[in-house]
C-alpha positions as CSV (number, residue, x, y, z in Angstrom):
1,X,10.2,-2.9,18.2
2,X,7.6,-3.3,15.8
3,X,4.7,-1.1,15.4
4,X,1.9,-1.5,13.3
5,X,-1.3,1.5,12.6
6,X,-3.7,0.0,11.3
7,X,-6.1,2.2,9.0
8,X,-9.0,1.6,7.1
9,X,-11.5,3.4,5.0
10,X,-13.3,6.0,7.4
11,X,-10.7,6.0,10.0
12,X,-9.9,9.3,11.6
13,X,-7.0,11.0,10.6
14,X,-5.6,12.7,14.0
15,X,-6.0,9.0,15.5
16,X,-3.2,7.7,13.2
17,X,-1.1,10.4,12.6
18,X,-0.7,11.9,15.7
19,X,0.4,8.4,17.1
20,X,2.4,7.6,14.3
21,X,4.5,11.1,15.0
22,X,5.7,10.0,18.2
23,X,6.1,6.6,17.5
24,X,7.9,6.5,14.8
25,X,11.0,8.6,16.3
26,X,11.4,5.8,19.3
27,X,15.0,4.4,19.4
28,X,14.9,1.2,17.1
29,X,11.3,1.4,16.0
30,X,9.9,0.5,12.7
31,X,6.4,2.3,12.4
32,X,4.2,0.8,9.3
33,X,0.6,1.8,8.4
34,X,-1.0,-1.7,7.7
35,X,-4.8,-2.5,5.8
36,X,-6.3,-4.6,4.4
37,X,-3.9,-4.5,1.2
38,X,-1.1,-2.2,0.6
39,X,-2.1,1.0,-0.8
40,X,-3.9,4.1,-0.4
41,X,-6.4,4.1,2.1
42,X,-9.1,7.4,2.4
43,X,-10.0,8.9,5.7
44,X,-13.0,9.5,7.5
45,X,-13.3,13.2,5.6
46,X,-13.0,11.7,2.0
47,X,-10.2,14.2,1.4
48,X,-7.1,12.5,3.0
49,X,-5.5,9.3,1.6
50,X,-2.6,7.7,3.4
51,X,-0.4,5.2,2.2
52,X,-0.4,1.7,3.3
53,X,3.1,0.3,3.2
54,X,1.7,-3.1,4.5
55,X,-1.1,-5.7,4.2
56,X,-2.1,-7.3,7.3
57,X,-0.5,-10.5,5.9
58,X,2.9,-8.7,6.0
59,X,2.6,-8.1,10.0
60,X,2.7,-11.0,12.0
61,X,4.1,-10.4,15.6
62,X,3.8,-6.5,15.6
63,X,4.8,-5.4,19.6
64,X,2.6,-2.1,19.4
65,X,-0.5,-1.8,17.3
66,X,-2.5,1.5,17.0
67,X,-6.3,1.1,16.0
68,X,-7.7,4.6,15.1
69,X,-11.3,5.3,16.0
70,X,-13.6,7.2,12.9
71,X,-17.0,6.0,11.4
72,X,-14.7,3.1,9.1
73,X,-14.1,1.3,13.0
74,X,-17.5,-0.1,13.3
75,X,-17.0,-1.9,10.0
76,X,-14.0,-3.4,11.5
77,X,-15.6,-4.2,15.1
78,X,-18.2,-6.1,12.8
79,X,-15.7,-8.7,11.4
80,X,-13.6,-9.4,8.7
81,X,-9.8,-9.5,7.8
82,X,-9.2,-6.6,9.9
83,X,-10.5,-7.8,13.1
84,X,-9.5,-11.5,12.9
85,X,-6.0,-9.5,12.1
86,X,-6.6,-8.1,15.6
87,X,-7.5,-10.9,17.7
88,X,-4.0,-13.0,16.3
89,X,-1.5,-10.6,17.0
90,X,-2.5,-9.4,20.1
91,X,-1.2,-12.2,21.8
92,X,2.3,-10.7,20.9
93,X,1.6,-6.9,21.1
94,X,3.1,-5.4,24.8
């Protein structure tokens, strides 16, 4: 099973970590945080940066994907690589 976080700048820390703590201990799960572009990413506080192992390119037919809420959502709800991102793979997510 494949499970993708997605995070972006502003997101809200709890929303992906927390997830990401259970998740990532299911049985046969591989748990990625995904943006834009690999790399760090900075949360909704400005203090906390998280890594991005993945771009969105990299995740194609993810079964599970996590969308944090924070302030950095409404960017995404307003378009871009993030959102059209969205709209393809949920037509494999479960």
């Amino acid at each position: 099973m494949e499970i993708a976080i997605l995070v972006f700048p502003g997101f809200t820390a709890l929303d992906a970590v927390g997830p990401y703590e259970v998740l990532c201990r299911l049985p046969g799960a591989t748990t990625a945080f995904v943006a834009t572009a690999p790399g760090p990413v900075t949360s909704d506080t400005g203090v906390l940066t998280l890594v991005a192992g993945l771009g969105l390119e990299d995740v194609r037919r993810p079964d599970v994907v996590v969308v944090p809420g924070g302030p950095g959502e409404v960017a995404v709800r307003a378009g871009g690589a993030a959102l059209e991102w969205l709209r393809a793979v949920h037509t494999t997510t479960t």
